[in-house]
C-alpha positions in Angstrom: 20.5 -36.0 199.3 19.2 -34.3 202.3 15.4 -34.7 203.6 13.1 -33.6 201.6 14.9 -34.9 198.3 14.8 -38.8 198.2 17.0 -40.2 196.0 14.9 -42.2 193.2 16.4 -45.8 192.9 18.5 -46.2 189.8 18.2 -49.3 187.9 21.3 -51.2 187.4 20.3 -54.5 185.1 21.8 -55.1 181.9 19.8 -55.2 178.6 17.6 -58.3 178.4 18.6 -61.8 177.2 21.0 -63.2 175.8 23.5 -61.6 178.4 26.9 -62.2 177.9 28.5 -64.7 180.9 30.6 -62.9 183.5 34.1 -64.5 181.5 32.6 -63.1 177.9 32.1 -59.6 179.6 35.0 -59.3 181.2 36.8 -60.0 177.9 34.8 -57.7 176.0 35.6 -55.2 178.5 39.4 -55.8 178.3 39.0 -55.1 174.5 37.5 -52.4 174.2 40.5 -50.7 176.5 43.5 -49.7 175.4 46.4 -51.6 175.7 49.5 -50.2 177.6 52.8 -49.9 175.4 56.0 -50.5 177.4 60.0 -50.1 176.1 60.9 -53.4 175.6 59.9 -56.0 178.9 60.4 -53.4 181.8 57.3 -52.9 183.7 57.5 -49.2 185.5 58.3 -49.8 188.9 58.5 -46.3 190.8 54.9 -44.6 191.3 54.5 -41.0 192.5 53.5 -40.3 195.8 49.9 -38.9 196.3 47.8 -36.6 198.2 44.6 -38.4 199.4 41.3 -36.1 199.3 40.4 -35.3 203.1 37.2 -34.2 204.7 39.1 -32.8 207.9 38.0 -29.3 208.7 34.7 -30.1 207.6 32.1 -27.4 209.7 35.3 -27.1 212.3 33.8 -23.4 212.3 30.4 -23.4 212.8 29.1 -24.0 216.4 27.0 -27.5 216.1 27.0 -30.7 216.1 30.6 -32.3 216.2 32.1 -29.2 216.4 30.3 -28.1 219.2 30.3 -30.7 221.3 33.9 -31.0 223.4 32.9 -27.6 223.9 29.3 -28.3 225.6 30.6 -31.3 227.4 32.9 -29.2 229.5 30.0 -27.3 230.4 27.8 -30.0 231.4 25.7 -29.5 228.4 25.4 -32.1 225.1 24.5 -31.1 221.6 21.1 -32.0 222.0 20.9 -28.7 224.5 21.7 -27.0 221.5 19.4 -28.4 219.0 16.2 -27.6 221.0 15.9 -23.3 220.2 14.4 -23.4 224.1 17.6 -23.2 226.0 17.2 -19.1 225.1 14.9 -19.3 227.8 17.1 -20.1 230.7 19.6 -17.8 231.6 22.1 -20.2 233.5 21.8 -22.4 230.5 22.6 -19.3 228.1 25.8 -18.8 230.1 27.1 -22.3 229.6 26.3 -22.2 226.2 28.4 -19.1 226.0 31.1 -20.2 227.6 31.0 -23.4 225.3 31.4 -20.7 222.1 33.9 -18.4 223.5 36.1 -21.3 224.2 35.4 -22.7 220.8 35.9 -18.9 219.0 39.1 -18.2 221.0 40.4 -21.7 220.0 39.6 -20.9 216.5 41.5 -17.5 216.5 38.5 -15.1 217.0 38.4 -12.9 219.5 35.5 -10.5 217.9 31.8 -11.3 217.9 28.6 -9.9 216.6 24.9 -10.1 215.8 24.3 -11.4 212.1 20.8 -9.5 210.7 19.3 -9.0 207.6 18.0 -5.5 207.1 14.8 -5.3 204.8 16.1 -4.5 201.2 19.5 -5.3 201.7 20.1 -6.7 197.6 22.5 -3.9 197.0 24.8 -3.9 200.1 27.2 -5.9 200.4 26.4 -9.6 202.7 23.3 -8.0 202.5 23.6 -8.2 206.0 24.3 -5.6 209.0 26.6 -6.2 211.7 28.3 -4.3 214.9 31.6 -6.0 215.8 32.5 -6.1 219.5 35.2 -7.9 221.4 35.0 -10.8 223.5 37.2 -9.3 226.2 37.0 -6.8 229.1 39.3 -4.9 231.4 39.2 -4.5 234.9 40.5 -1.9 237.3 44.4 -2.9 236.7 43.7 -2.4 233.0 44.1 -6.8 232.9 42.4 -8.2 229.8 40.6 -11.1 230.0 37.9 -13.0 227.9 34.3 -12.0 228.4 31.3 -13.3 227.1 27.7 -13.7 228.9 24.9 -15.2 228.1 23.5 -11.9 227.9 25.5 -10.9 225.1 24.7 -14.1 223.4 21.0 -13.5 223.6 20.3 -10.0 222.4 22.2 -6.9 221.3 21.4 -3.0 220.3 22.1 -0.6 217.0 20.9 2.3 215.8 18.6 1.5 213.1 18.0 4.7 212.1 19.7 4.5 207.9 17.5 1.3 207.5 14.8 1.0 205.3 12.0 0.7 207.5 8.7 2.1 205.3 7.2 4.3 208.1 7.6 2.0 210.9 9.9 4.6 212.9 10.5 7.9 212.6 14.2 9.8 212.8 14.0 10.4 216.3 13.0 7.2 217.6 16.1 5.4 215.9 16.3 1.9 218.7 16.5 -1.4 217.2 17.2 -4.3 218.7 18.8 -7.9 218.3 18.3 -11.4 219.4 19.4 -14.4 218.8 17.8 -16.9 216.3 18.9 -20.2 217.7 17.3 -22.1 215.0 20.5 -21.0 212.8 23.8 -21.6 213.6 26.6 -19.5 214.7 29.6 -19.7 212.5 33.5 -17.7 212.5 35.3 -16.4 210.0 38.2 -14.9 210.3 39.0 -13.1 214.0 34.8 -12.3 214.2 32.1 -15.1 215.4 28.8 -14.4 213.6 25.4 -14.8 215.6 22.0 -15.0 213.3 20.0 -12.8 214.9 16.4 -10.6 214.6 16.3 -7.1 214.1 13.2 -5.7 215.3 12.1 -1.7 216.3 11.4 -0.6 219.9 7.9 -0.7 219.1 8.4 -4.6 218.2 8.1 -4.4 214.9 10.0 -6.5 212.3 12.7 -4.2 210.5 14.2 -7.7 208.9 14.3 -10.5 206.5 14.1 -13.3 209.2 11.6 -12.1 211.7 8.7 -13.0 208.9 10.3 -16.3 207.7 10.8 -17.8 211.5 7.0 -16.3 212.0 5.7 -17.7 208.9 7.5 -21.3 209.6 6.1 -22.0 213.1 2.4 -20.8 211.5 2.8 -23.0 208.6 3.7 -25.9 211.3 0.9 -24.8 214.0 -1.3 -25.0 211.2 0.0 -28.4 209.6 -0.5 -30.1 213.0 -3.9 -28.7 213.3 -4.9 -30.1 210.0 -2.9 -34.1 210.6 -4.5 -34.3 213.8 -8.1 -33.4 212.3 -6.8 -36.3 209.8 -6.5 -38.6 212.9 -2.9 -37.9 213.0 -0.5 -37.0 216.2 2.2 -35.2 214.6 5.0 -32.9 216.7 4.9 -30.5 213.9 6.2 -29.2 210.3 9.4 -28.1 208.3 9.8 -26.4 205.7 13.2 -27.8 203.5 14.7 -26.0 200.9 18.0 -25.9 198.2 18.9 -22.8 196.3 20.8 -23.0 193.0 22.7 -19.7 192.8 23.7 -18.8 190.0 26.0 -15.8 189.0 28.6 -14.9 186.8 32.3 -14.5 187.1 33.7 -11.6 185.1 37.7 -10.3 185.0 38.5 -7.8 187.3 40.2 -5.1 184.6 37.0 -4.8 182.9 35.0 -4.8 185.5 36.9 -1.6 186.5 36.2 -0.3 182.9 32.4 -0.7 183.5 30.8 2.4 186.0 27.8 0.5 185.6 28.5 -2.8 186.6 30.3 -1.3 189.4 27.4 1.0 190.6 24.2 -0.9 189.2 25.4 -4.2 189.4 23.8 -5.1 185.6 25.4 -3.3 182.2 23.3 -0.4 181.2 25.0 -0.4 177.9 27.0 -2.9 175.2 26.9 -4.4 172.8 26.4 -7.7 171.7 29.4 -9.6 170.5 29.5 -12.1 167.5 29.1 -15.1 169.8 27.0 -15.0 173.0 25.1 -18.2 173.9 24.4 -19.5 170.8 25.4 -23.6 170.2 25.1 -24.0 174.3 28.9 -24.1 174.2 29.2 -22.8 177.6 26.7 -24.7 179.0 27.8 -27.9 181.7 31.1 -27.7 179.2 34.5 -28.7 181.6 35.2 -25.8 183.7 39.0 -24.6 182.4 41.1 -25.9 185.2 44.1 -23.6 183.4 41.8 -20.3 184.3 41.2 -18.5 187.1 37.7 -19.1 187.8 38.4 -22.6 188.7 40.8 -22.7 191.5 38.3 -19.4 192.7 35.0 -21.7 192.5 37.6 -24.5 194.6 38.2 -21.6 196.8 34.9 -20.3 197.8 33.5 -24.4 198.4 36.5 -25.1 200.6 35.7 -22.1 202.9 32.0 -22.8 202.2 32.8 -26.3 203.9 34.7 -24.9 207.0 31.5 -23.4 207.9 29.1 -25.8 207.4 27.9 -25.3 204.1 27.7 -28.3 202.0 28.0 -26.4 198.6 28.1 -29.9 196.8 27.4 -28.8 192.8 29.3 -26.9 190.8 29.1 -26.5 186.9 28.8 -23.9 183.9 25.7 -22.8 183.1 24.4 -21.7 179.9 25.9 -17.6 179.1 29.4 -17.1 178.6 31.4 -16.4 181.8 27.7 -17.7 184.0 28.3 -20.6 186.6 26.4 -22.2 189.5 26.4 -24.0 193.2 24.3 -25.9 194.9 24.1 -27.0 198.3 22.1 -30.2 199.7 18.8 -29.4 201.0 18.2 -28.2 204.3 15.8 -26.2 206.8 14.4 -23.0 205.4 16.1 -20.8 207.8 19.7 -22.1 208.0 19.7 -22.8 204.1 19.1 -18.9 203.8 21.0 -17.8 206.0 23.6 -20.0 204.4 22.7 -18.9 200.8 23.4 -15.5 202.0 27.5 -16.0 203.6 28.1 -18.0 200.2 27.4 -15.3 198.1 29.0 -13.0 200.5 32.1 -15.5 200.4 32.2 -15.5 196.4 32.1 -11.6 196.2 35.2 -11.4 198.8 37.2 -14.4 197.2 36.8 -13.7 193.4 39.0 -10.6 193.4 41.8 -12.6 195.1 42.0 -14.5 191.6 41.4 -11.5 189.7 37.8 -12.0 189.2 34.3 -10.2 190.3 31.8 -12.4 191.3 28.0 -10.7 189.8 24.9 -11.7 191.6 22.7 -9.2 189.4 19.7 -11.1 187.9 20.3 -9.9 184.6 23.6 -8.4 184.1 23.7 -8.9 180.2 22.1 -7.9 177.5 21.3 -10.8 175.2 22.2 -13.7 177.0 20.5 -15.5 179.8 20.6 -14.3 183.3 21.1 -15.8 186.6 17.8 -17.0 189.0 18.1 -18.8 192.1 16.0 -21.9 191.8 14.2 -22.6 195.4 13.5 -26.1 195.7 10.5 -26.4 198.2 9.2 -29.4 200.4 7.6 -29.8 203.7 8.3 -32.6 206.0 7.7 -33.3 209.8 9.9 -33.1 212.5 10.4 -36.5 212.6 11.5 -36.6 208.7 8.4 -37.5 207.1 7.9 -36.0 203.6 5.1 -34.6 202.9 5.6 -34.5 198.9 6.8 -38.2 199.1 4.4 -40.1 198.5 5.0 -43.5 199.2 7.2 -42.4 202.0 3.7 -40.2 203.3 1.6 -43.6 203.2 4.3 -45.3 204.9 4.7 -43.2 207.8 1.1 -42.3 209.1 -0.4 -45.7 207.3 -2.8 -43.7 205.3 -2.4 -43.0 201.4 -5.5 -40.1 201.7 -3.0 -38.3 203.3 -0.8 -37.5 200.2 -3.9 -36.6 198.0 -5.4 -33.6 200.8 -2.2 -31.9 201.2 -1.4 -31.9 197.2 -5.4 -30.0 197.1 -4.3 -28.1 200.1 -1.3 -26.8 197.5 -3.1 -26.8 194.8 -5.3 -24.3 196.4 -2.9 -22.2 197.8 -1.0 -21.4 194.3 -4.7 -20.7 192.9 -5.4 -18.5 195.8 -2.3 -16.4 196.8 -0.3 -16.6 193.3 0.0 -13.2 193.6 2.0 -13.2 196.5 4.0 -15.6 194.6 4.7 -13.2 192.2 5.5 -11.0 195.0 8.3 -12.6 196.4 10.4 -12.8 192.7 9.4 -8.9 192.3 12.9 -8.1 192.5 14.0 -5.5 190.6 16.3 -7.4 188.1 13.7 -9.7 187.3 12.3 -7.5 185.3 14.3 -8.9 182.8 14.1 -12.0 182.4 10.2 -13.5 183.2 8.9 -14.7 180.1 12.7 -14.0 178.5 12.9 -18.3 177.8 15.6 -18.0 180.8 12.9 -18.4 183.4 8.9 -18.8 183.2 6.7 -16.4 182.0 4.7 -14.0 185.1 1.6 -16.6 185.1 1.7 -18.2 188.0 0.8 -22.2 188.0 2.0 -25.2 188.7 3.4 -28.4 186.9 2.1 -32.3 188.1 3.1 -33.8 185.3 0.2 -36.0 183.4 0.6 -39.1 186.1 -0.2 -37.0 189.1 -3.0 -34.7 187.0 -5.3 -37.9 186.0 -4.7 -39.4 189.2 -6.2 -36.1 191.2 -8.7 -35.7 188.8 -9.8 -39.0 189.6 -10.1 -38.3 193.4 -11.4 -35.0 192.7 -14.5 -37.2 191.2 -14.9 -39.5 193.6 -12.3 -42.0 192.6 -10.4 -42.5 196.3 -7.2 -44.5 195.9 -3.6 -44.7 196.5 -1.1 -42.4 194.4 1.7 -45.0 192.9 3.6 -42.8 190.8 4.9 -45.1 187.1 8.4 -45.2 186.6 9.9 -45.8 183.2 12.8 -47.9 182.0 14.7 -46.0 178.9 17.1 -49.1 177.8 20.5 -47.6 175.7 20.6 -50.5 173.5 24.0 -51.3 174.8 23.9 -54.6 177.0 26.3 -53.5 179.4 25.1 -49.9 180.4 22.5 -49.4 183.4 18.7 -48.6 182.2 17.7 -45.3 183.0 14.6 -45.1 185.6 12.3 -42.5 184.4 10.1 -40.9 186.8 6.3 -39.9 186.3 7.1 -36.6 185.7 9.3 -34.9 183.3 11.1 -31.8 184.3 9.4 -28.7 183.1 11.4 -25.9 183.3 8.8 -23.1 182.0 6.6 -23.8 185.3 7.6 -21.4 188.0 6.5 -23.8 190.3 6.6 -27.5 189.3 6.9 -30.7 191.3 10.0 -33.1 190.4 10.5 -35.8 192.1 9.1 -35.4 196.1 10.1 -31.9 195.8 7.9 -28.3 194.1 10.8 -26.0 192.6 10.4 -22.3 193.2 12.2 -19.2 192.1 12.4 -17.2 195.2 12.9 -17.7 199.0 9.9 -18.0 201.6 7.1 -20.0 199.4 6.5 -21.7 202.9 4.3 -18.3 203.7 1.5 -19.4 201.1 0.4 -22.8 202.2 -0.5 -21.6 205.7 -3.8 -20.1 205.2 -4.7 -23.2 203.3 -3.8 -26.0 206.0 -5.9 -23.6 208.0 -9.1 -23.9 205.6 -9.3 -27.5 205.4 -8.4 -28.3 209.2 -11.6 -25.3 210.1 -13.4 -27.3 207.6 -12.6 -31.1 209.0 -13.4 -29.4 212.5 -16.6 -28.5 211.4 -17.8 -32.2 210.6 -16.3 -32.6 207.0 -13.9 -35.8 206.0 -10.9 -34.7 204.7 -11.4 -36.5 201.5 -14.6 -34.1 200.7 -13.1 -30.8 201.6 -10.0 -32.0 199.5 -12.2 -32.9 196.6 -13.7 -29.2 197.1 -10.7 -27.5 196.5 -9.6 -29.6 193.9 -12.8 -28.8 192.0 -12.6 -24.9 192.4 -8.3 -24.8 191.7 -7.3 -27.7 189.4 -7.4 -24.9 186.7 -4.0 -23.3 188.3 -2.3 -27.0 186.8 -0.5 -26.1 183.7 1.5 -28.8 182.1 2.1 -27.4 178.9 5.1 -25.4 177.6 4.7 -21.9 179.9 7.1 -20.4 176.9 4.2 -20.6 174.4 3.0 -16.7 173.5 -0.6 -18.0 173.9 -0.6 -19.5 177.3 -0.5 -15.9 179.2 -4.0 -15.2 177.4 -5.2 -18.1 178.1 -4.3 -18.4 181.8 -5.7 -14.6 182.1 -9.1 -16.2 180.5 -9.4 -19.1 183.1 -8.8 -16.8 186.1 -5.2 -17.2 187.2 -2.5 -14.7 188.1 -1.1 -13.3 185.5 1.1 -10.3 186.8 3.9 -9.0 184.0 4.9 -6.1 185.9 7.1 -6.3 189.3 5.6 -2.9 190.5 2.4 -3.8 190.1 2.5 -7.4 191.9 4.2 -5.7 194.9 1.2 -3.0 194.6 -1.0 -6.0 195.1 1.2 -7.1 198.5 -1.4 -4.3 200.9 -4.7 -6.2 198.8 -7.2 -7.6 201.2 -7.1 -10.9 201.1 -3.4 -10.5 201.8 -3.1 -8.1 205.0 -5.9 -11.0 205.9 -3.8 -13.9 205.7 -0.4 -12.2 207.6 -2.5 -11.0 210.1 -4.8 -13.8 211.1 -1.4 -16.0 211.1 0.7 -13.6 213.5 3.0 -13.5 210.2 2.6 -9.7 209.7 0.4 -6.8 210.9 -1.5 -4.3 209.1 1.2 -2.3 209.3 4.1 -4.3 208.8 2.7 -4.9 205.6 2.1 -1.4 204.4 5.5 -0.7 205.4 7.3 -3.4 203.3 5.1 -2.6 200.4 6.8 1.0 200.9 10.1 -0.5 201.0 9.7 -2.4 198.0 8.4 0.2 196.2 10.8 2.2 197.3 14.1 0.2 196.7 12.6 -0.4 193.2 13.2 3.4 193.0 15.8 3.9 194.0 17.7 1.1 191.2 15.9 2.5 188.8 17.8 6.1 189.3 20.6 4.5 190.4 21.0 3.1 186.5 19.6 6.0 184.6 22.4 8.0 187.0 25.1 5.7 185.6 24.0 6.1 182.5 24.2 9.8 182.4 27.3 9.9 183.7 28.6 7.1 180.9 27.4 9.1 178.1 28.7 11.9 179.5 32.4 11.0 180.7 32.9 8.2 177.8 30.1 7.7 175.0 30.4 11.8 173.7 34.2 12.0 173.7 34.2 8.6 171.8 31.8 9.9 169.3 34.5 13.4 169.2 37.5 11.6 169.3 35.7 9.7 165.9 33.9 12.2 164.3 30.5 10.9 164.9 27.3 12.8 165.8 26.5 12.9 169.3 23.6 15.3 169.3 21.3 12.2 169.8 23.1 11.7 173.0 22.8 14.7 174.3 18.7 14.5 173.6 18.5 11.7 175.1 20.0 12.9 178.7 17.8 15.6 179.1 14.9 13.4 178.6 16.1 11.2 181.1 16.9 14.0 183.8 13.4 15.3 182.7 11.8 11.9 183.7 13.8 11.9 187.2 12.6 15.1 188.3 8.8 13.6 187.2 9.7 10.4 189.4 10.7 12.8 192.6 7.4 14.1 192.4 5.0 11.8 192.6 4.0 9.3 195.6 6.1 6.1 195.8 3.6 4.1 194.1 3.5 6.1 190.9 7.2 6.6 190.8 7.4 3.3 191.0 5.3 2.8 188.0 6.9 5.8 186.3 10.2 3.9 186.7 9.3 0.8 185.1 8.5 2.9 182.1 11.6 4.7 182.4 13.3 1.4 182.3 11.9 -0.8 179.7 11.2 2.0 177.3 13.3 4.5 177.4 16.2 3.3 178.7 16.4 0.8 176.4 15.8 3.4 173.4 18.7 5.0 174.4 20.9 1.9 174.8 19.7 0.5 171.3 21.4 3.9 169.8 24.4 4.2 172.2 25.0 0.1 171.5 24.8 1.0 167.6 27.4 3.9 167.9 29.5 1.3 169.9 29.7 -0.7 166.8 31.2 2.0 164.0 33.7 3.8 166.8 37.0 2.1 166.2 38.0 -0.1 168.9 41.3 2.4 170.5 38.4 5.0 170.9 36.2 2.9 173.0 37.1 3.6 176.9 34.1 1.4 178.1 35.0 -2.6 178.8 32.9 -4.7 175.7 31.3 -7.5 176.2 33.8 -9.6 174.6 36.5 -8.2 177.3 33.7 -9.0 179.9 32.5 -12.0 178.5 35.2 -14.9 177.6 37.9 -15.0 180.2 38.8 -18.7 178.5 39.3 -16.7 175.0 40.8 -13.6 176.8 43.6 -14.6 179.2 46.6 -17.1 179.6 
């Protein structure tokens, strides 16, 4: 477990009195294995050689740490230089540093470097990154090569970011963006190219990125924190923020992947139907992965290269559709676990086809079975390692239990206050699909304590003020020589989009750390002012314990009620990023330096407008698919098409409606489009799917897409 995650201690007694003695056991064990059968009196005495499991090569190519540091040490430097972000600001120290990678890259085989950036609204390309290639190497006047590269180069770079979404922040002719180094990340090779996270801001300094918010957000959120410990009473050198994604995705054969325009342009199947067996029986689900199929040595593949570059991708397992699978990596810092997140997924896509597989990141690219989320496990520590969600660890640490109770109210208000920017950040266009589908919680936003941690904040909320000691649980088997099981206070409640379990929140989309900022600031301007902590914790509680749900977020009256008491109930995507430019909102960017105005409006734009954009994307597709596929079927049969044919001009009809409006009602017009029309037609195209004989079918089923254990050798 990394920080943030404390392993809870596993109870390893046997089953009450009478115990069997050490001799009995050891014989009861011995029967209950079976005996080995030999020809005759010979024992076997040859055994075959084997191949020990290594770790070599682990993070041999990222720059840090181990890897790093024969490197610095020639340059006077150790790896503690690198681990404080401040050596950017000295230019002689930059050079060494650069010295230290090029010598480490050209070791390595690379010979290429560039800056590593994350355009805004990148879902669709492919990384989801941008990056300008350049060689470490320069000529002089005899036309010699030799190696070149500065600490200059290190440091910042320059692109045209003129084709990048950008929402109004530059125009056409003013097309400069620049990069710089984020030295909070690490650099990492692959191949003959180094890759350097970097920034990617406008000439007029605004953020045209991904990271510039998140690195903005994290040193607000840890201003903030040590503002609020150290109106506590508490000296504190600052916060984290710790995260681990679960990524899910699915693994599909190649040949029918090629037999699917949609999947190949959209990302998600438009149409198909259902097969006789989906996910029904959870057959799929945590089941041994096939170690005769491809997808196997592939998911082998993309951890070992994972590994090389720091990534500790630990977890792999099925999940719960046909064909659906998942990693997980420890948990880490915010930034580098994203950033990290981001070259797996880029890793998977690239190494899948070598095993004749596609790798699909879409959130929803079935009908009828679950889809894939990526599950953002959330907790905040400081820099020294304290958790902040621990809480015996908490009370340990600064040797005061009150501690644990304000920042859980801090929380508590936060999620009450700026759900809708929770909401927000999971407006991606493929969820559409699947909040409230009993694949992922419903679009009320709340959050799960679990009935241990409720009663005991309702208790300081009324004045009761004492330490949190979370209950445990012992679940004995019955059988006297298995382990007990350790329970913890809370179960795990998976129709919460934000519950705690076990020191950590769980989350379903990156950069959560943005809404507990504002809060930390509330009840350190309050503490300031005269206040105890205590009272303005017991304030908050009062006014937000309501956005505590601990009830099953799948039951069909829990959105009504949640609406009643006041919390954010938000079904449509469109509509919660519509809410990103509200008050309250441009309020809390701006006052913490996350955002401007501005930045704001133009993100919204870009939102709005990337939701657009997919939207005719997949009616495109589908077009075409009827067109080129669906009508000569229905010929080559003998069955009417002449609803087909209806139903493309009323979806070119709705396009041109789309083009004409302002972003924000296309936008809305789209969602329409989508979920109601869309689906009409698929409902009729599906049915026609079902009656056309197989050999006039051009399109790749879902059974050909589906089962790769059922469907190859």
């Amino acid at each position: 477990m990394g920080c943030g995650m404390s392993k809870s201690t596993q109870a390893a007694s046997y089953a009450p009195a009478p115990s069997p003695s050490p001799t009995t056991l050891g014989n009861m064990h011995a029967n209950l294995l079976p005996k080995p059968v030999y020809e005759s009196s010979s024992v076997p005495t040859t055994t075959k050689s084997l191949t020990p499991a290594t770790l070599d090569g682990y993070g041999e190519n990222a720059f840090w740490g181990a890897s790093a540091e024969k490197y610095l040490v020639k340059q006077g430097l150790t790896t503690d230089t690198l681990r404080d972000p401040m050596w950017v600001k000295d230019m002689a120290l930059a050079d060494k540093i650069a010295a230290a990678v090029l010598e480490w890259a050209v070791d390595h085989g690379a010979n290429t470097f560039c800056h590593w950036f994350q355009p805004m609204c990148a879902t669709s390309r492919h990384g989801q990154t941008g990056q300008v290639q350049l060689g470490m190497f320069s000529f002089d006047k005899d036309n010699k090569a030799s190696w070149d590269l500065k600490g200059k180069d290190l440091l910042r770079g320059e692109t045209d970011g003129s084709s990048f979404p950008n929402g109004g922040l530059r125009a056409t002719h003013t097309a400069g963006g620049y990069l710089t180094i984020d030295p909070t990340s690490q650099i990492w090779l692959r191949g003959d190219s180094i890759f350097i996270p970097a920034c990617f801001v406008a000439y007029t300094g605004k953020a045209l990125d991904e990271k510039i918010p998140l690195l903005r957000a994290e040193q607000a959120m840890s201003r903030e924190g040590t503002r609020l410990f150290k109106a506590l009473g508490h000296s504190i050198d600052g916060l984290l923020t710790n995260i681990g994604l679960e990524q899910e995705l699915f693994f599909i054969p190649s040949d029918a992947y090629y037999k699917r325009p949609d999947l190949q342009m959209c990302g998600r199947t438009v149409l198909g139907r259902s097969p006789a067996l989906g996910q029904e029986g959870s057959t799929h689900y945590m089941a041994p992965i096939n170690t005769t199929k491809s997808v196997f040595p592939c998911m082998q593949e993309i951890q070992q290269e994972c590994y090389k570059v720091g990534i500790p991708l630990k977890t792999r397992h099925r999940e719960v559709a046909p064909n659906q699978y998942e990693f997980a990596p420890m948990f880490g810092h915010v930034v580098g676990q994203i950033d990290q997140n981001l070259v797996a997924m880029q890793l998977a896509a690239e190494i899948a086809p070598k095993h004749g597989l596609r790798a699909l990141f879409h959130e929803k690219p079935f009908q009828g079975v679950n889809g894939s989320g990526k599950h953002n496990n959330w907790s905040l520590s400081t820099k020294c390692g304290a958790q902040l969600l621990n809480p015996e660890e908490i009370t340990k640490r600064m040797g005061d239990f009150k501690v644990f109770p304000i920042v859980m109210a801090a929380l508590i208000s936060g999620v009450d206050k700026y759900g809708d920017l929770m909401r927000m950040a999971i407006a991606s266009p493929g969820n559409d699909f699947r909040l409230g589908a009993m694949e992922a919680p419903p679009a009320v936003i709340s959050m799960y304590l679990g009935e241990d941690m409720t009663k005991y904040l309702t208790k300081f909320m009324n004045g009761e003020v004492m330490e949190y000691i979370p209950s445990t649980t012992d679940i004995d088997l019955g059988v006297s020589y298995c382990p007990k099981v350790t329970a913890p206070a809370e179960d795990r409640n998976r129709t919460s989009p934000f519950p705690y379990g076990g020191h950590r929140f769980e989350f379903r989309a990156v950069g959560s750390s943005q809404n507990v900022s504002m809060v930390n600031t509330e009840i350190a301007d309050r503490v300031e002012a005269g206040e105890s902590g205590v009272a303005v914790a017991q304030s908050l509680l009062k006014k937000h314990m309501k956005s505590v749900f601990n009830g099953d977020g799948y039951d069909p009256g829990w959105p009504v009620k949640a609406r009643k008491d006041g919390l954010w109930v938000v079904e449509s995507g469109v509509d919660a990023i519509k809410m990103f430019t509200d008050a309250k909102n441009t309020e809390l960017f701006s006052s913490l330096q996350i955002l401007t105005p501005e930045e704001v409006t133009a993100r919204q734009e870009c939102m709005l407008a990337h939701y657009i954009l997919t939207v005719e994307t997949e009616v495109l597709c589908m077009i075409d698919m009827i067109k080129q596929h669906i009508i000569p079927s229905c010929k080559k049969a003998g069955v009417d098409d002449s609803a087909c044919t209806t139903a493309m001009s009323e979806m070119e009809s709705a396009l041109k409606a789309v083009h004409a409006a302002s972003t924000a009602d296309g936008a809305t017009m789209c969602r329409t489009l989508r979920l109601e029309k869309m689906r009409t037609v698929r409902a009729g195209i599906d049915e026609l799917e079902g009656i056309i004989p197989a050999e006039m079918w051009t399109l790749g089923t879902y059974k050909e897409l589906m089962f790769i254990d059922e469907n190859s050798d």
